[in-house]
C-alpha positions in Angstrom: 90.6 84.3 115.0 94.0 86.0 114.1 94.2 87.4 110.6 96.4 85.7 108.4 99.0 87.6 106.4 102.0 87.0 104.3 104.4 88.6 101.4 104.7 87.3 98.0 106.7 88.5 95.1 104.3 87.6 91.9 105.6 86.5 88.4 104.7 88.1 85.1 101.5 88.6 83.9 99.6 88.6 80.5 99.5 92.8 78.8 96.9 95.3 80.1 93.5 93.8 79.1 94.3 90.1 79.1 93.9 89.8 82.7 96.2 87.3 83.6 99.2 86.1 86.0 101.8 83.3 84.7 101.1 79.8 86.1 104.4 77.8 85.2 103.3 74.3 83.7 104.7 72.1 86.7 102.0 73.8 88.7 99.4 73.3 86.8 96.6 71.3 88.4 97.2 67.3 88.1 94.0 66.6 86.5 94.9 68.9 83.8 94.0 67.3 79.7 96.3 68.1 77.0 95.4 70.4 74.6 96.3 70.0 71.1 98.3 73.0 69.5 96.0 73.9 66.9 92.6 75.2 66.9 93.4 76.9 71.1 91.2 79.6 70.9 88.2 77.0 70.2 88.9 75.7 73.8 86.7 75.8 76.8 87.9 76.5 80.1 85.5 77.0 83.8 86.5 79.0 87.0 84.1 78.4 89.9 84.2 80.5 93.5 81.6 78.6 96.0 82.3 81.3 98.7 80.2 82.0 101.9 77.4 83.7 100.5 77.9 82.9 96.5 77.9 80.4 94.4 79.6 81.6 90.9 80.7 80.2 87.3 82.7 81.6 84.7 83.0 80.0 81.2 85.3 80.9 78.5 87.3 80.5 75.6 91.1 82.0 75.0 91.0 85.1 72.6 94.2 87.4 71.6 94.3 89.9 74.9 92.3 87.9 77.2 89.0 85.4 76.8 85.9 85.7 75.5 83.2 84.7 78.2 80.6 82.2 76.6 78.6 81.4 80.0 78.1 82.6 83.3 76.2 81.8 86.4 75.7 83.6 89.8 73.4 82.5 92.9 73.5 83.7 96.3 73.4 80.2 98.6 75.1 81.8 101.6 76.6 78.0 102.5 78.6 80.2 105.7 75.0 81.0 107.4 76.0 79.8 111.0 79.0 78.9 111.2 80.6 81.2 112.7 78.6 80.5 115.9 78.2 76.8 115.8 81.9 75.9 113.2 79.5 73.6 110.7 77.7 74.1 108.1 74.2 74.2 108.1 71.9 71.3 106.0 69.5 74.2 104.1 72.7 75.8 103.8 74.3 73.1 102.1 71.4 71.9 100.4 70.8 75.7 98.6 74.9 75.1 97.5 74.5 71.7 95.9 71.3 72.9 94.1 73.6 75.7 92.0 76.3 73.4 92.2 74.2 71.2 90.0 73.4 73.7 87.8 77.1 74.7 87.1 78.1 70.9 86.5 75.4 70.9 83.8 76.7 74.2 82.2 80.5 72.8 82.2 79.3 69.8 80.6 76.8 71.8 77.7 79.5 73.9 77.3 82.6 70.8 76.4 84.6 72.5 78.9 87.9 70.9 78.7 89.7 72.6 81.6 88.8 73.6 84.6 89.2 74.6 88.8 86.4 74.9 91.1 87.0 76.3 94.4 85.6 76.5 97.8 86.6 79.3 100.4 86.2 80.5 103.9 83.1 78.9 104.9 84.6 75.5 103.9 87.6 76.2 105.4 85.8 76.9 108.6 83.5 74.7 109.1 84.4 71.4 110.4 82.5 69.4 107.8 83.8 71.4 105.0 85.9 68.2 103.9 82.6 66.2 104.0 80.7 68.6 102.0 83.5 68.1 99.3 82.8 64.7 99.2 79.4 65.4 99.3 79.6 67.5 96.2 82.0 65.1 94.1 79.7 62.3 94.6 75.9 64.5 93.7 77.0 67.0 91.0 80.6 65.0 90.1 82.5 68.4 90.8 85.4 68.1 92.8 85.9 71.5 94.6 89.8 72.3 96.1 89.1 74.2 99.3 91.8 77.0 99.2 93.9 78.7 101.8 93.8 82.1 102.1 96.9 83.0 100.5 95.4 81.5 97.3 92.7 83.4 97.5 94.3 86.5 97.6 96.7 85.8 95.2 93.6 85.0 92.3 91.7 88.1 93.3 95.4 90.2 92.3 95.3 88.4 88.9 91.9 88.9 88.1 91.6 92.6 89.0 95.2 93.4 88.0 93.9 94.9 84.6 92.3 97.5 86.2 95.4 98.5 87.8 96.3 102.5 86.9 100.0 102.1 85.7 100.4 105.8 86.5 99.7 105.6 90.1 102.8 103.7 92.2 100.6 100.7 93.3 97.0 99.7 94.6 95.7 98.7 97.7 93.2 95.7 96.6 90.7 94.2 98.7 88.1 92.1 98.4 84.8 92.0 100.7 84.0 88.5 100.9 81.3 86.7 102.9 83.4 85.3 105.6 86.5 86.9 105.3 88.0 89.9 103.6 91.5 89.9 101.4 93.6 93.1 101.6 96.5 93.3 98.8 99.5 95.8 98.2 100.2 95.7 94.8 103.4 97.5 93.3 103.5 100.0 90.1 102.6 98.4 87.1 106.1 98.0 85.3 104.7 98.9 81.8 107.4 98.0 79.8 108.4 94.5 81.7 106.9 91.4 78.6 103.3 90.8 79.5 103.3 93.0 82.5 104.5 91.7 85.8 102.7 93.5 89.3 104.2 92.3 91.9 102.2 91.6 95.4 104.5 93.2 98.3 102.2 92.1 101.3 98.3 90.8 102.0 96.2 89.8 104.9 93.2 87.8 105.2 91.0 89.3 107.6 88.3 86.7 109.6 85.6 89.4 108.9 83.1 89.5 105.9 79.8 90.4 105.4 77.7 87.4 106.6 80.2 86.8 109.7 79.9 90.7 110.4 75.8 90.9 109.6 75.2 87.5 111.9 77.6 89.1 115.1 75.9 92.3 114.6 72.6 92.4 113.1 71.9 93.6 109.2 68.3 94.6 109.5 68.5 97.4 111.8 71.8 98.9 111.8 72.2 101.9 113.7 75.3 104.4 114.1 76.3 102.2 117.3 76.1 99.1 115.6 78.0 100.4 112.3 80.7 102.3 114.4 81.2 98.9 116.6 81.3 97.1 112.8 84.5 99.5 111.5 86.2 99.5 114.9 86.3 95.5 114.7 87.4 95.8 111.6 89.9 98.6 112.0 91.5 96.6 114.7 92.1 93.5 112.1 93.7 96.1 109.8 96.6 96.6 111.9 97.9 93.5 111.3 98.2 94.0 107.9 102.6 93.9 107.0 104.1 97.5 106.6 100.5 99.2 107.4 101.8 102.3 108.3 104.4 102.7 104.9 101.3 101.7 102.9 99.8 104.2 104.5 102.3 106.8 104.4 102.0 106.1 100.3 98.4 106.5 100.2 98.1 109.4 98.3 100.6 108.1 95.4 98.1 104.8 95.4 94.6 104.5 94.7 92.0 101.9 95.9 90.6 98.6 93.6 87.6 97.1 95.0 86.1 93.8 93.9 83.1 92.8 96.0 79.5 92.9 95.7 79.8 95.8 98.3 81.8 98.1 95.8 79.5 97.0 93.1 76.6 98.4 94.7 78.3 101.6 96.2 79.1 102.1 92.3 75.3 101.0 90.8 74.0 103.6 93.3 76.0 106.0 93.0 75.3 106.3 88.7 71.3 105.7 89.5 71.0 102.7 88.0 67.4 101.0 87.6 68.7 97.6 87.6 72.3 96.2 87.7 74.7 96.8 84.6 78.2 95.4 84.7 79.1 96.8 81.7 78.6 100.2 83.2 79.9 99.5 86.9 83.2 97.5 85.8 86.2 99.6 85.7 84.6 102.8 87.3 86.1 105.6 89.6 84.5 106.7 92.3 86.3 109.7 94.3 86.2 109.7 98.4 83.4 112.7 98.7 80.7 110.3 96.4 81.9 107.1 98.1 81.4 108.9 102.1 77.9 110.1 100.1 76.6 106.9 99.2 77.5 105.1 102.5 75.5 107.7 104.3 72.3 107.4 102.2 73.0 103.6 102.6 73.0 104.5 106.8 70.3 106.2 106.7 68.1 103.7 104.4 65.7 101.5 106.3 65.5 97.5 105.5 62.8 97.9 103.6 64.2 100.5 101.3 67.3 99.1 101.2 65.3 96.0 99.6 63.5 98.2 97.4 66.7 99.3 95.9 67.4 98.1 92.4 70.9 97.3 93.2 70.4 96.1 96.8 67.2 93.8 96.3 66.2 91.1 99.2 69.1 88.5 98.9 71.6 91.5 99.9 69.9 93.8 102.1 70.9 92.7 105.4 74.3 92.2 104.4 74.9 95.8 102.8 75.7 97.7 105.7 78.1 95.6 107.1 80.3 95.7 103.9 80.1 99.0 104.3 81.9 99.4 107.3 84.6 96.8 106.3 84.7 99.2 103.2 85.0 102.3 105.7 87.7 100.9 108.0 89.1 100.2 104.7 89.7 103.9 103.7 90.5 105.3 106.8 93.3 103.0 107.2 94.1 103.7 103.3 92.8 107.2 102.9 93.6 107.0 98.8 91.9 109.7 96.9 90.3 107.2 94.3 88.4 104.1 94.4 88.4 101.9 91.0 85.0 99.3 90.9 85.9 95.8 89.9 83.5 93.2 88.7 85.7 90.6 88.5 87.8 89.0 91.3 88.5 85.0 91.7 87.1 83.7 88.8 88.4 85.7 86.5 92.0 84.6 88.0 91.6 81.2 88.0 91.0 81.6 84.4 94.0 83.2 83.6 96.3 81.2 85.6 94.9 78.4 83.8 95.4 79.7 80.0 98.5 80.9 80.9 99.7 77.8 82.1 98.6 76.5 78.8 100.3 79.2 76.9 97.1 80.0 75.1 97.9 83.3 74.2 101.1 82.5 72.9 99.4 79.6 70.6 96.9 81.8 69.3 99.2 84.4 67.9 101.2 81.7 66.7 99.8 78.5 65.5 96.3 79.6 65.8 96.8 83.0 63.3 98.7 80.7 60.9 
């Protein structure tokens, strides 16, 4: 499968902190509600990502600079699990999604959400039943999931990172690790003193590679300097498809890196010796090349069983580790920035934006709302 790429200049976006990317109203979805004027920041609003090895939920209400999250869920289902090698997807597979699917509707619905976007990603698009696991979904949880294309998906993973952004450097290359596929972005200099902020995406690519897709071709338990140099020379090859590769490049040192993927996450929990997973700590943190090249070795040279025994590994992500890993690798030798910024946030996090911006819900709450 041939990556998919593109170019895309992006509109403005919310201040430094709001995370956000302007959604005009005509686009907004069709099953949008009206929201009365007064009272916005009492609203409720959901982002869901079913991708191909998580199933995840963001709830949250509009506040001045951003939203304040009042729910959250997060459940590895790996719904892609074979369907690379046999293009549908599998009934555990699809039985694990619909379970935290089910959970998620009864969230939305304890929480009086009152707007919302749920979305499916590569291993719908893939698989040849994806539209009947839609319908599937609709008619067992009453979620109707909008499988998105590519371009979509690396458009919401700009928005919800873009806060993390260093205005100082001249850009970032962003990329998120996914389970079936990886999104590269080339985001220009943060023009500081544009109204809300407005980044602007020069090129992206989807690459067909993530870590379940890589994992299943190659193997996640025992992974051994073969296997992991046959894993970043796949992926290296994908990279060159990526639009004006070689000026990005060129323009590495004047950029820096922003990771958001459970990959990066990890890197970053191990790397501060953490005893169990803390967002608040990994979020936002820098990670020069040196620590990053020293983490991925002690990852290397980790068997299964301590990879499992790692506080910020654990079971569910073991055998899928190593393989980000190399993505992450082919990564920065394509990009050799001096700086890696952690992000946990991504998709969700942009769908919520795009849908309080479209609302104006920023621009209510310092108006009517503060009245």
């Amino acid at each position: 499968m041939r990556p998919t790429r593109g170019s895309a200049p992006g509109p403005a976006l919310p201040q430094r902190g709001a995370f956000g990317r302007h959604v005009e109203p005509g686009n907004a979805d069709a099953g949008a509600i009206a929201i009365p004027r007064r009272g916005f920041s009492s609203r409720v609003y959901a982002a869901l990502d079913l991708g191909t090895n998580n199933c995840r939920l963001l709830i949250a209400r509009p506040a001045a600079g951003g939203f304040r999250v009042v729910d959250a869920f997060s459940r590895i289902v790996r719904l892609g699990e074979g369907v690379c090698s046999n293009g549908r997807l599998g009934e555990a597979a699809a039985d694990r999604a619909i379970e935290a699917l089910r959970i998620c509707a009864d969230k939305i619905a304890a929480r009086g959400v009152i707007r919302g976007r749920y979305i499916a990603t590569e291993a719908c698009r893939l698989a040849e039943d994806g539209p009947d696991f839609v319908a599937r979904v609709k008619e067992e949880t009453g979620l109707e999931l909008d499988i998105v294309d590519r371009a979509t998906e690396a458009r919401l993973a700009a928005c919800g990172c873009f806060p993390l952004v260093d205005p100082q450097a001249d850009g970032v290359v962003l990329f998120d690790i996914g389970g079936g596929s990886t999104e590269l972005v080339w985001v220009d200099r943060v023009r500081r003193h544009a109204p809300m902020g407005s980044p602007r995406i020069r090129s992206w690519v989807s690459l067909p590679a993530g870590v379940v897709t890589l994992a299943e071709r190659y193997g996640g338990i025992q992974v051994t300097p073969d296997v992991f140099k046959a894993m970043v020379e796949e992926v290296t090859l994908l990279i060159a498809s990526f639009p004006e590769r070689l000026t990005l490049a060129e323009a590495a040192s004047r950029l820096h890196l922003l990771g958001t993927s459970g990959t990066v996450t990890t890197i970053a929990g191990i790397h501060l010796g953490l005893e169990r997973y803390e967002r608040g700590k990994v979020d936002g943190i820098w990670l020069d090349d040196p620590a990053i090249t020293d983490v991925v070795s002690d990852l290397q040279r980790m068997s299964y069983e301590e990879r499992i025994a790692s506080p910020c590994i654990g079971k569910e992500r073991a055998d899928l580790v190593l393989a980000g890993c190399a993505i992450l690798e082919a990564i920065r030798r394509a990009f050799p920035c001096a700086r890696l910024r952690v992000a946990d946030r991504g998709l969700r996090e942009g769908i919520l934006l795009e849908l309080m911006r479209a609302d104006g819900a920023w621009r209510l709450i310092r108006g009517t709302d503060a009245a």
